[in-house]
Rosetta silent file (secondary structure, phi, psi, omega in degrees, C-alpha in Angstrom):
SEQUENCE: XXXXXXXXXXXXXXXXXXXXXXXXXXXXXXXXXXXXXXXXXXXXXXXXXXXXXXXXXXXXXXXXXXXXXXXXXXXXXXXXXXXXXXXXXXXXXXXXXXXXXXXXXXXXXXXXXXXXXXXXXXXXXXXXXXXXXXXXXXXXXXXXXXXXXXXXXXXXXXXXXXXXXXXXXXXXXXXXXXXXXXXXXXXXXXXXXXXXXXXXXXXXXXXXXXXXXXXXXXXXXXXXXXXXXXXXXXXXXXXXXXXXXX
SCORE:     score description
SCORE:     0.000 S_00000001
   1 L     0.000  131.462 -166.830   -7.776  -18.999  -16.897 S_00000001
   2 L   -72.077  151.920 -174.864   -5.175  -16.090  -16.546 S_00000001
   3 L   -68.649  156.669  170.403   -3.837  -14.595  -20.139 S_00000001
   4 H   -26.802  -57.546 -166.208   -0.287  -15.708  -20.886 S_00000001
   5 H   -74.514  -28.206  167.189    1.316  -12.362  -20.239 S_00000001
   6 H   -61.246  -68.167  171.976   -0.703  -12.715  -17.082 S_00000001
   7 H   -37.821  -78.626 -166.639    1.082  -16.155  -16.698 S_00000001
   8 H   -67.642  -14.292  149.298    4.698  -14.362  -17.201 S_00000001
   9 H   -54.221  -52.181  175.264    4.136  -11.493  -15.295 S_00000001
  10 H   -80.821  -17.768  152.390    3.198  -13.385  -11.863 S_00000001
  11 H   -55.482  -42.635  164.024    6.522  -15.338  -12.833 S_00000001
  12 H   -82.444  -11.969  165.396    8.757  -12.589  -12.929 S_00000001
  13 H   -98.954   -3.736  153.633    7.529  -11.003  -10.371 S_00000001
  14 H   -58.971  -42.185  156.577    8.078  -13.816   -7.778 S_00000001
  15 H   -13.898  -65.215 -176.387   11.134  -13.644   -9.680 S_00000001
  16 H   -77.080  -52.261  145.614   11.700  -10.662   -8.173 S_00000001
  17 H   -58.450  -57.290  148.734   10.468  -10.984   -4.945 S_00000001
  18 L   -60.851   10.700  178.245   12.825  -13.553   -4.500 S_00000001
  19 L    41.326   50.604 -169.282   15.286  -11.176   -5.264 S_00000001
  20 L   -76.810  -25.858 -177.099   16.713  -13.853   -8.252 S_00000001
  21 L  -113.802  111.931  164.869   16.624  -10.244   -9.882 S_00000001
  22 L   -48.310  129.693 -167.191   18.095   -7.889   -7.937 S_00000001
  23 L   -77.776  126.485 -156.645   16.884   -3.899   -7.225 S_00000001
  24 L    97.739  -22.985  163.384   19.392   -2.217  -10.067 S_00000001
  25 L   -80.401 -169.717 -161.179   19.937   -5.147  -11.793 S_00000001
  26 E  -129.018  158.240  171.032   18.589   -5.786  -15.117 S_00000001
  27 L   -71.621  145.784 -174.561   15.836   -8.554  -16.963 S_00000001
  28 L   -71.378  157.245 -179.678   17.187  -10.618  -19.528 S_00000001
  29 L   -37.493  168.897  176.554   16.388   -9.252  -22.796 S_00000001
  30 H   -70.314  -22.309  178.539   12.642   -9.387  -24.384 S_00000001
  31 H   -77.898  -38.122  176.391   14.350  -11.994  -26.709 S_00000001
  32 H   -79.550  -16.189  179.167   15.610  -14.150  -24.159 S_00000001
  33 H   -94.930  -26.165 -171.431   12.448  -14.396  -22.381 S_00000001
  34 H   -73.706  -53.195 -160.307   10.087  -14.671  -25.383 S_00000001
  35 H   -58.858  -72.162 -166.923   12.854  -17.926  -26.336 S_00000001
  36 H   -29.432  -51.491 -145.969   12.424  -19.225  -22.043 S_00000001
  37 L   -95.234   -2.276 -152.872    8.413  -18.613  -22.125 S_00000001
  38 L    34.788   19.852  172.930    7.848  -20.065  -25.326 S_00000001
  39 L   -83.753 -168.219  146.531    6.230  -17.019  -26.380 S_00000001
  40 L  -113.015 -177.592 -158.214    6.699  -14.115  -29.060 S_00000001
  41 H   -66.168  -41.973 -172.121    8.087  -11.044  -28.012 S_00000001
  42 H   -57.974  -35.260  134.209    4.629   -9.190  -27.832 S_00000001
  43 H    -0.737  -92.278  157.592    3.681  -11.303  -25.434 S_00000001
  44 H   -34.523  -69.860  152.642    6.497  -10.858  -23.282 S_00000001
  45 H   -16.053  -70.905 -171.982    5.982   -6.693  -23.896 S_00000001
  46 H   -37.534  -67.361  179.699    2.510   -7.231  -22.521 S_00000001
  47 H   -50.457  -40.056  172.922    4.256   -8.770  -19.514 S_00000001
  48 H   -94.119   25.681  138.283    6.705   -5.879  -18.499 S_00000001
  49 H   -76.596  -36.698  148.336    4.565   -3.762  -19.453 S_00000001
  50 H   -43.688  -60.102 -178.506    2.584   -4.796  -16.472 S_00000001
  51 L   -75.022  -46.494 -151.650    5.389   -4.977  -14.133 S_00000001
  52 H   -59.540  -70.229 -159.516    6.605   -1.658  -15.819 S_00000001
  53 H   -67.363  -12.439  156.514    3.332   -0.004  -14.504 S_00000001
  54 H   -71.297  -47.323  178.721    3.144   -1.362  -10.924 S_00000001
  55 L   117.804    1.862 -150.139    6.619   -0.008  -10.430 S_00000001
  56 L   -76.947  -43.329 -172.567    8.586   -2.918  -10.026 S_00000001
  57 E  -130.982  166.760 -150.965   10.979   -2.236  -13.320 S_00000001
  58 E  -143.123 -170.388 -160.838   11.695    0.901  -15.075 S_00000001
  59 E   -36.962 -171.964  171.595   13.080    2.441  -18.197 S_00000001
  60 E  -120.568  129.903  156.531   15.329    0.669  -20.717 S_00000001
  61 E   -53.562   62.446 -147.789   18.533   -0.354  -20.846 S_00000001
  62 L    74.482 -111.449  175.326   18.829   -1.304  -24.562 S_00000001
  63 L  -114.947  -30.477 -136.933   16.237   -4.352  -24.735 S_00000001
  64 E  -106.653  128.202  173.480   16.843   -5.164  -21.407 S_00000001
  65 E  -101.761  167.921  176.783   14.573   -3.033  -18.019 S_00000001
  66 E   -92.538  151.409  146.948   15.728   -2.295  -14.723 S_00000001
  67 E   -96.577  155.868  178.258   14.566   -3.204  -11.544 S_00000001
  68 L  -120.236  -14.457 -175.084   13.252   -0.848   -9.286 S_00000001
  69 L  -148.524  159.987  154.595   11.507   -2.481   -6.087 S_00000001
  70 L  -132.309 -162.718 -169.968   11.896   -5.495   -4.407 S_00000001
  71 L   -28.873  160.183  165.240   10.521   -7.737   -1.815 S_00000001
  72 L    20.332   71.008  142.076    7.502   -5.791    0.589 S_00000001
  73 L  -131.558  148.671 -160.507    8.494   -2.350   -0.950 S_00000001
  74 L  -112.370  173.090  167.288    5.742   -0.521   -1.230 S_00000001
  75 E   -90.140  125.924  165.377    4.746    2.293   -3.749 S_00000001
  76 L  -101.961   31.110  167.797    3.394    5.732   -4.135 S_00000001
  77 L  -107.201    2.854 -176.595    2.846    6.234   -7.659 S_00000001
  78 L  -125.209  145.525  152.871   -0.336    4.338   -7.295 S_00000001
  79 L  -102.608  129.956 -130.641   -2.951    4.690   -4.814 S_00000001
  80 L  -128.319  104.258 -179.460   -3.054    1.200   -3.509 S_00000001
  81 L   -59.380  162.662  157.110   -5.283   -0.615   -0.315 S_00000001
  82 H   -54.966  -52.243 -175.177   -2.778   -2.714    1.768 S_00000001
  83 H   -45.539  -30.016  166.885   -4.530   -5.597    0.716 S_00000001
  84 H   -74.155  -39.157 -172.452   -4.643   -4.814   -2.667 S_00000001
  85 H   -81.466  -33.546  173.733   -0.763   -4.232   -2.542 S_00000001
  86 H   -63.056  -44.844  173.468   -0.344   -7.641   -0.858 S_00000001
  87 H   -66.191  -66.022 -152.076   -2.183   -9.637   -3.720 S_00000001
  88 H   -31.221  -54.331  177.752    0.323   -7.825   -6.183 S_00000001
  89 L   -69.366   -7.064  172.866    2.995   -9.307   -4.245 S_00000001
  90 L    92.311   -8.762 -171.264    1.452  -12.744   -3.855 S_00000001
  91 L   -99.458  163.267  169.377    1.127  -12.452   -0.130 S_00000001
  92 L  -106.830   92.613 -176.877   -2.196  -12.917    1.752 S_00000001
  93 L   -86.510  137.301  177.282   -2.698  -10.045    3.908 S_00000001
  94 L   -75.464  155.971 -177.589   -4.258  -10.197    7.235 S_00000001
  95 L  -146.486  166.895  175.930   -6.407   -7.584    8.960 S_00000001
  96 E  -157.136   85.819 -177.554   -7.451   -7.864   12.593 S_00000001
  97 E   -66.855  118.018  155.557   -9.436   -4.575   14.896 S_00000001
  98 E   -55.032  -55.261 -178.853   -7.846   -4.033   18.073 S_00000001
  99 E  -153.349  172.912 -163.079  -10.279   -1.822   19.164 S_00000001
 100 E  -153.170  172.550  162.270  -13.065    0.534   17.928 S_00000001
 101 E   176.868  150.955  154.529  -15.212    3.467   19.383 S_00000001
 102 E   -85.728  160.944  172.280  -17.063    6.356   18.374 S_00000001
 103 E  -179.722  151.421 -175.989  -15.768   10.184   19.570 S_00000001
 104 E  -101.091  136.111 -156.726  -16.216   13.211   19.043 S_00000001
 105 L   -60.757  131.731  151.738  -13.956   14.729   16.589 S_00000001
 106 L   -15.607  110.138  151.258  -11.080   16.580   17.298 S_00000001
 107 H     2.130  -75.509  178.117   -9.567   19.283   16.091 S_00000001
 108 H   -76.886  -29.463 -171.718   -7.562   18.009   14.249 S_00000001
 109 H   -81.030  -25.159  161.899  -10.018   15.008   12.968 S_00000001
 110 H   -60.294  -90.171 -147.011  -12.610   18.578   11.703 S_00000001
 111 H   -48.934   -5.522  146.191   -9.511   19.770    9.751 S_00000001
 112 L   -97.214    2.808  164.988   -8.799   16.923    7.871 S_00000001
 113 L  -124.083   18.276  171.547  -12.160   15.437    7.088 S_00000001
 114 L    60.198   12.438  143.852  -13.411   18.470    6.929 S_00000001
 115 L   -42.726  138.570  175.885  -15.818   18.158    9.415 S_00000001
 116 L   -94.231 -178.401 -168.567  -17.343   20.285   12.348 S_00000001
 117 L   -83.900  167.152  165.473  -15.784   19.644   15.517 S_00000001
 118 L    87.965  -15.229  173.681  -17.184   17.116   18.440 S_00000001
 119 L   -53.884  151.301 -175.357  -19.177   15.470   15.288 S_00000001
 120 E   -65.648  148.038 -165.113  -19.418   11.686   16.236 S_00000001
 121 E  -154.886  113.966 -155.615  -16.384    9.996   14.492 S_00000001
 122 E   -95.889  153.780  152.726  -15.505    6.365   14.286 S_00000001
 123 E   -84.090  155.757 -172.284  -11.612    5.266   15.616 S_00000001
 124 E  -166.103  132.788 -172.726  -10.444    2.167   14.645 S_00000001
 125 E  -121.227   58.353  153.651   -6.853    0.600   15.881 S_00000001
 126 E   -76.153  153.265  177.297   -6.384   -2.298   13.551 S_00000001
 127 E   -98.204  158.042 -165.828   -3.609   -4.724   13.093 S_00000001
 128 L  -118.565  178.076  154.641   -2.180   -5.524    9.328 S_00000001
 129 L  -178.291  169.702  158.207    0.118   -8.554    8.538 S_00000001
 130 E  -132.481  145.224 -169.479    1.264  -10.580    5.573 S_00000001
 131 L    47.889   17.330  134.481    1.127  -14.320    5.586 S_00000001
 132 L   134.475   -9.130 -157.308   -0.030  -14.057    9.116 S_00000001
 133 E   -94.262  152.320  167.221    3.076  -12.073   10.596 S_00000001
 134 L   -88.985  126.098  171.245    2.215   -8.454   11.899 S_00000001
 135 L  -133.697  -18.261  154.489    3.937   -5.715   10.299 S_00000001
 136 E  -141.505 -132.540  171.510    1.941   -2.657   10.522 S_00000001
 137 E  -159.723  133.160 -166.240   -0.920   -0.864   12.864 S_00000001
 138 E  -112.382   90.771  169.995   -3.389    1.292   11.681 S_00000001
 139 E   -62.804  109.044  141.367   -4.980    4.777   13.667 S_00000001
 140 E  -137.941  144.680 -166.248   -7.632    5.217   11.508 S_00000001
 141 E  -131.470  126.385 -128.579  -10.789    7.790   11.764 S_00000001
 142 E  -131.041  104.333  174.282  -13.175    7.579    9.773 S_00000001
 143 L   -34.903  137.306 -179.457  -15.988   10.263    8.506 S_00000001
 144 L   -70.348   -7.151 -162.612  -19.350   10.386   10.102 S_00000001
 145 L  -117.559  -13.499 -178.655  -21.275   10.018    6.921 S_00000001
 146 L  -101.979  -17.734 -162.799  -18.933    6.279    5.999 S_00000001
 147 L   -53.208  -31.533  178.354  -18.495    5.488    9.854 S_00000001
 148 L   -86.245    7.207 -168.622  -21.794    3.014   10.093 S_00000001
 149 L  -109.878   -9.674  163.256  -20.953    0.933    6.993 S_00000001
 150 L   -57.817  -55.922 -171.282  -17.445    0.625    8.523 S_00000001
 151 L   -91.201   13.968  164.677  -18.400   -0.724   12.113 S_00000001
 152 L  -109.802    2.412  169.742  -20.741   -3.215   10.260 S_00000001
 153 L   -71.974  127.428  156.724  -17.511   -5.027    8.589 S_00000001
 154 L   -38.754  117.745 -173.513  -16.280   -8.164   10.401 S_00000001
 155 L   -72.556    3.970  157.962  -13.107   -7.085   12.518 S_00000001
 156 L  -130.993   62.121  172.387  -10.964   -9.363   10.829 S_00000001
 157 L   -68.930  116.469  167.362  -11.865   -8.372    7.327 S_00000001
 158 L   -36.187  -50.281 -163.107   -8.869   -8.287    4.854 S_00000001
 159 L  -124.118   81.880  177.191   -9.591   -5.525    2.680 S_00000001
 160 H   -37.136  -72.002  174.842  -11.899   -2.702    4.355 S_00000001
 161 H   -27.594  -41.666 -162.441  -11.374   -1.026    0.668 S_00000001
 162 H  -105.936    8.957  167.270  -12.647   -3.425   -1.088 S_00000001
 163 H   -81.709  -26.426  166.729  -15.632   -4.050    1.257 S_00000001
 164 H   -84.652  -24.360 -178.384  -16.922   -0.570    1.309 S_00000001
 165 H   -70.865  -48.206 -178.361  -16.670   -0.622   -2.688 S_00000001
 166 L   -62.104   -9.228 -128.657  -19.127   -4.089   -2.627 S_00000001
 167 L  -137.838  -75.516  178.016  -20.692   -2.648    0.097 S_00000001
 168 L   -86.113  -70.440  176.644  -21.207    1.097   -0.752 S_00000001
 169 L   102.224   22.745 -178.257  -19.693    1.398   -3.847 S_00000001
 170 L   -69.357  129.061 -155.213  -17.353    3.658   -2.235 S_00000001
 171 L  -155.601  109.007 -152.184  -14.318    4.366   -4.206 S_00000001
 172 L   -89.109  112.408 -168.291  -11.030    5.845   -2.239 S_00000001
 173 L  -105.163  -40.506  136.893   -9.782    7.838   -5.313 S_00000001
 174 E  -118.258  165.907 -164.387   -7.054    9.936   -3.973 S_00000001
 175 E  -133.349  149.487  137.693   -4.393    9.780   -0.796 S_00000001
 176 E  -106.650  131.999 -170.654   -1.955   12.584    0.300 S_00000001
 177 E  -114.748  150.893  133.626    0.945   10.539    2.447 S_00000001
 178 E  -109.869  148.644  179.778    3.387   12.167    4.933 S_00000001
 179 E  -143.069  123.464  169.704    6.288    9.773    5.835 S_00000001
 180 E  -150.665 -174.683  176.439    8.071    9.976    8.554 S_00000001
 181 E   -88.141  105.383  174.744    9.985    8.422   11.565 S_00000001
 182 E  -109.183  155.646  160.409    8.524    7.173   15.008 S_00000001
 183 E   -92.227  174.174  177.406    9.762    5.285   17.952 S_00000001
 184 L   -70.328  137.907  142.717    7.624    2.211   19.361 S_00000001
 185 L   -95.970 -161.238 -168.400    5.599    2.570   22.415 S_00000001
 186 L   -60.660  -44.351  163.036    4.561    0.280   24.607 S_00000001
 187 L   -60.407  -53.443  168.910    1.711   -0.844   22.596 S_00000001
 188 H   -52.771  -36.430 -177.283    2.804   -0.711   19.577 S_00000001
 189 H   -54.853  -46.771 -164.017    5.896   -2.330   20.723 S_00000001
 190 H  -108.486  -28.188  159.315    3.825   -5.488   21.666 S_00000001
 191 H   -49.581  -22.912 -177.439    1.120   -5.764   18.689 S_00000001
 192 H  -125.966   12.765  164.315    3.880   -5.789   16.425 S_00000001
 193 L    54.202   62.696 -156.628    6.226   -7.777   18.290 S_00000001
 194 L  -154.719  143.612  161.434    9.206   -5.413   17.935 S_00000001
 195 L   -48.560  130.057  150.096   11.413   -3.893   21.029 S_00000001
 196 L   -25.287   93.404  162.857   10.341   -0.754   22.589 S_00000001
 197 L   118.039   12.491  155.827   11.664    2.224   20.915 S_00000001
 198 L   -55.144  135.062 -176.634   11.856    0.550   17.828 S_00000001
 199 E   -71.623  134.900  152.100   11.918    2.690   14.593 S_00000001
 200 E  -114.280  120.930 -153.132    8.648    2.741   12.936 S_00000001
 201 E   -81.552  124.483  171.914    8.220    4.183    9.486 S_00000001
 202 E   -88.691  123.843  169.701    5.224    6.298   10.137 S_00000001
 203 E  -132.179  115.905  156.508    3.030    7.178    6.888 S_00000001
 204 E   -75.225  117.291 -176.774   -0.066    9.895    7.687 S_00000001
 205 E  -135.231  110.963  156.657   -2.799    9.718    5.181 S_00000001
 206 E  -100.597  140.712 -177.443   -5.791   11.547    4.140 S_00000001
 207 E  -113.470  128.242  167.650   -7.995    9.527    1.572 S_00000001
 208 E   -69.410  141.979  143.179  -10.337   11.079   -0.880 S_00000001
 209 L   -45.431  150.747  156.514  -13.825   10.602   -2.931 S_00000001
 210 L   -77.264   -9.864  147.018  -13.031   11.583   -7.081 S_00000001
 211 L  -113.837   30.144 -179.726  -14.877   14.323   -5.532 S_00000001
 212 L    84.021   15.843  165.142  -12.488   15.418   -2.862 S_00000001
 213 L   -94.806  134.055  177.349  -14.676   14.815    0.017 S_00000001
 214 E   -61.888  121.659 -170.820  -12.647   12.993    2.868 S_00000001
 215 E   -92.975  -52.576 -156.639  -13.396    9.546    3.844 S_00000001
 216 E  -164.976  151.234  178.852  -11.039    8.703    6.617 S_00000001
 217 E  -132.327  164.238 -144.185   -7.504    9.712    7.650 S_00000001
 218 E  -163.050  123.213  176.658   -5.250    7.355    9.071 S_00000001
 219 E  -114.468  107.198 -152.411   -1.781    7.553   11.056 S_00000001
 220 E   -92.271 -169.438 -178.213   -0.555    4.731    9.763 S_00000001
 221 E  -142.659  116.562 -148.181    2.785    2.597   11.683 S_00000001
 222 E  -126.441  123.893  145.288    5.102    0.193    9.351 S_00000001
 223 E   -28.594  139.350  168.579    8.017   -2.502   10.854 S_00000001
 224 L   -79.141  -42.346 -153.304   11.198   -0.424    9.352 S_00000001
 225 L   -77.262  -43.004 -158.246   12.478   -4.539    9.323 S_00000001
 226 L  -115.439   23.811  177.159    9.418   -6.043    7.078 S_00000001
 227 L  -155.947  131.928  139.079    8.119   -2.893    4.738 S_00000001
 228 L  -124.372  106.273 -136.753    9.592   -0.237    2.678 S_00000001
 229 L  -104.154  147.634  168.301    8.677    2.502    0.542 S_00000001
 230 E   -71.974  129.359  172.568    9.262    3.574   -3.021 S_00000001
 231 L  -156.904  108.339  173.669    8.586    6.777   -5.226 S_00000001
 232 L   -86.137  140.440  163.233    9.601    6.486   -8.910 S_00000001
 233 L  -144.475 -158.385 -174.281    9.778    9.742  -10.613 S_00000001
 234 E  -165.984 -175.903 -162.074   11.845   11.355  -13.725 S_00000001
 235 L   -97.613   -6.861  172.440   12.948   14.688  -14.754 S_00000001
 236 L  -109.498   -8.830 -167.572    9.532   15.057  -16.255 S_00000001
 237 E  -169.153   99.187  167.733    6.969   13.757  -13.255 S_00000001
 238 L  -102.646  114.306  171.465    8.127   13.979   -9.424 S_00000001
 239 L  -108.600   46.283 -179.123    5.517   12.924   -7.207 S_00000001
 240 L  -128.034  153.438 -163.160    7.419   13.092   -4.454 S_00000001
 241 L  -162.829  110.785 -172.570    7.874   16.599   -2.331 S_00000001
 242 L   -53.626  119.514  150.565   10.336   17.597    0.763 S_00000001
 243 L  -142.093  149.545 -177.938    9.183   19.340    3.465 S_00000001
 244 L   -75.625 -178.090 -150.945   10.744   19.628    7.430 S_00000001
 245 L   -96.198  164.114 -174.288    9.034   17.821   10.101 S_00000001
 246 L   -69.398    0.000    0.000    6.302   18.984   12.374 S_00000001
């Protein structure tokens, strides 16, 4: 049975999702919620402290926090599976492989997994969704030394991440993201049920071991209409960083 603060957490953040609380608007005081919740205040603390740390609501106004995210926005102060980001939100996320192959790597697939080139490499074209709708599609290639515990996962496995950790015990510990803009092709265009030359928020990712060896890098392709992304930072901690496009 979930802890209270547990309880009042997944309330406000449906809350929230449901945009009853608005991104910029503010939570009713810790006093007014501890009175709603029948709690005491620490309680309540516990809960936005939670939310606080997720990303959803941010510094204080008085007694009172801000929101900061709403519905499907997603975050980069954490590194987060979709799937994992989907439970946060209450959603059920879907996973489906379009297609799969070995190849031998690339150029470009040595220099980011650190690899030599033409080593065997797996590709993997899966589709994402929440609550059953598709929203984004996943290029992702995958390291020669993780590639057979990958293509032995059930193609419509939810969470690869959390299947290689049960699995392996494999544990994707850091991401570097590029974000950028693409139009739809043809394919994409029809897996994700969006018009040709639709904008797709592109995010490029290599994911890391805690000891910096590369598992898998992934160009990944987001609806602009059903996902967005977030990066909180302060005058003390930017994790966010400009650079022009390739």
């Amino acid at each position: 049975m979930a802890a209270r603060h547990e309880e009042i957490a997944d309330e406000l953040r449906r809350a929230i999702y449901r945009e009853e609380y608005t991104v910029g608007g503010l939570l009713p005081t810790e006093t007014d919620l501890a009175a709603r919740y029948g709690v005491a205040r620490g309680t309540v603390r516990q809960a936005v402290a939670a939310l606080t740390a997720e990303g959803l609501i941010g510094s204080r106004q008085g007694a009172r926090r801000v929101v900061l995210a709403g519905r499907r926005s997603q975050s980069f102060a954490e590194l987060r599976s979709f799937a994992g980001w989907a439970r946060a939100m209450g959603r059920e996320a879907t996973g489906r492989v379009v297609a799969q192959e070995v190849r031998p790597a690339t150029e470009e697939d040595a220099v980011r997994l650190h690899l030599r080139e033409h080593t065997p490499v797996l590709h993997v074209l899966r589709l994402r969704g929440l609550d059953g709708e598709p929203v984004l599609l996943e290029r992702t290639v995958y390291a020669d030394w993780i590639s057979p515990a990958v293509e032995s996962i059930e193609p419509d496995c939810p969470s690869v991440t959390q299947r290689l950790l049960e699995d392996t015990g494999l544990v994707f510990a850091y991401g570097e993201h590029v974000i950028d803009a693409v139009a739809a092709g043809a394919r994409d265009a029809e897996l994700l049920h969006v018009r040709r030359t639709s904008p797709l928020l592109r995010v490029r990712r290599v994911t890391t071991t805690r000891e910096g060896r590369p598992v898998e890098w992934s160009d990944d392709r987001y609806r602009s209409d059903a996902v967005s992304f977030s990066v909180h930072n302060s005058i003390g901690n930017n994790a966010l960083a400009r650079t022009t496009a390739d």
